[in-house]
C-alpha positions as CSV (number, residue, x, y, z in Angstrom):
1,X,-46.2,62.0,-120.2
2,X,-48.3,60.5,-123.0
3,X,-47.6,60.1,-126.5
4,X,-49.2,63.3,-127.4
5,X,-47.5,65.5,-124.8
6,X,-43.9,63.3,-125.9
7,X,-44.7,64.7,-129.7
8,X,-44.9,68.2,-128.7
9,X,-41.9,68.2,-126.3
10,X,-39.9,66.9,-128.7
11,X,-41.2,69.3,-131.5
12,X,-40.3,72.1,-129.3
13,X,-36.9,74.0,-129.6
14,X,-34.3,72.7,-127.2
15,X,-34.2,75.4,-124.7
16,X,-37.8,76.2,-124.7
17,X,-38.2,72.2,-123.7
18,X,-36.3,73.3,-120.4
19,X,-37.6,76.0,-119.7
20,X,-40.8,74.9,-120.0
21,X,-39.9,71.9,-117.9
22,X,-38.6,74.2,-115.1
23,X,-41.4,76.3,-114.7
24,X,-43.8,73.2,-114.7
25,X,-41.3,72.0,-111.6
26,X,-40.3,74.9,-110.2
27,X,-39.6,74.5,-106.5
28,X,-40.4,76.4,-103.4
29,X,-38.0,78.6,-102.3
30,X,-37.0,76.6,-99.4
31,X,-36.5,73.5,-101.6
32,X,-33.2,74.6,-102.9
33,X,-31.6,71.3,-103.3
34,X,-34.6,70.0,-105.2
35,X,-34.2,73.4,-107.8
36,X,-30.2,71.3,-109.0
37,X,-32.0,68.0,-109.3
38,X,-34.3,69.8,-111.3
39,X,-32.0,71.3,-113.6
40,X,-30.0,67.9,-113.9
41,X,-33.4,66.5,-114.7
42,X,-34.2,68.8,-117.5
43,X,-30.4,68.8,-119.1
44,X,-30.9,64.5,-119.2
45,X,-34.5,65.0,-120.6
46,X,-33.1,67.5,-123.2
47,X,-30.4,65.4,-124.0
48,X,-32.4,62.3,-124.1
49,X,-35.1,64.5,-126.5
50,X,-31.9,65.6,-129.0
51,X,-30.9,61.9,-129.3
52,X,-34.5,60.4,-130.1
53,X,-34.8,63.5,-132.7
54,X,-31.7,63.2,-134.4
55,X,-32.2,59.0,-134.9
56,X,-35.7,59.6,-136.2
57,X,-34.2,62.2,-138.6
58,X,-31.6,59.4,-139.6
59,X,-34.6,57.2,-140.4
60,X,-33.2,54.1,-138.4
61,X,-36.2,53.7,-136.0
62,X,-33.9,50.3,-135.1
63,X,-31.4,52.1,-133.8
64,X,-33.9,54.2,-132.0
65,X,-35.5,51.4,-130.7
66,X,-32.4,50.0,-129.5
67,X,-30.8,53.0,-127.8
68,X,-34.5,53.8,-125.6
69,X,-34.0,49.5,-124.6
70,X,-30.1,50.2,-123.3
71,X,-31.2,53.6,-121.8
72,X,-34.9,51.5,-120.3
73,X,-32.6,48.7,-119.0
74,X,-29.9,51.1,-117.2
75,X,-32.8,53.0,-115.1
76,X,-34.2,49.2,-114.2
77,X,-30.8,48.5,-112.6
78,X,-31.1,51.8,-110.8
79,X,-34.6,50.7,-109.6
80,X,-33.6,47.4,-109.2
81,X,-30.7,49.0,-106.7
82,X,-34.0,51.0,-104.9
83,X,-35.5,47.9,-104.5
84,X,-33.7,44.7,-103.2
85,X,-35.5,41.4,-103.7
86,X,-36.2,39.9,-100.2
């Protein structure tokens, strides 16, 4: 997702963002474990999307900046967990 498409995601109203995101992704009917992942995928990224709206409504793009480097640094240690160092 690019800066642009980011903007207009986030300019959206919080349950059209999902909605949207789960007819981009909607799965196959035989996927049916993939359709949960997708919903706990949409409910972080709306969550994620309230969050960044509401600090840049504060007018502390610090704090902003801060909470997108703890949240950046939490899914490295996930990755990090995907991939051991040989």
């Amino acid at each position: 997702m690019d800066a642009d498409q980011l903007r207009d995601f986030l300019s959206k109203p919080m349950s059209n963002r999902g909605e949207e995101f789960m007819k981009r992704n909607q799965p196959s009917p035989e996927a049916q474990p993939s359709n949960a992942i997708a919903q706990h995928d949409s409910a972080i990224r709306n969550h994620l999307a309230g969050l960044v709206r509401a600090l840049l409504q504060e007018g502390d793009p610090q704090k902003l900046h801060d909470l997108l480097i703890e949240h950046r640094n939490f899914i490295d240690s996930i990755l990090d967990l995907l991939n051991p160092k040989t």
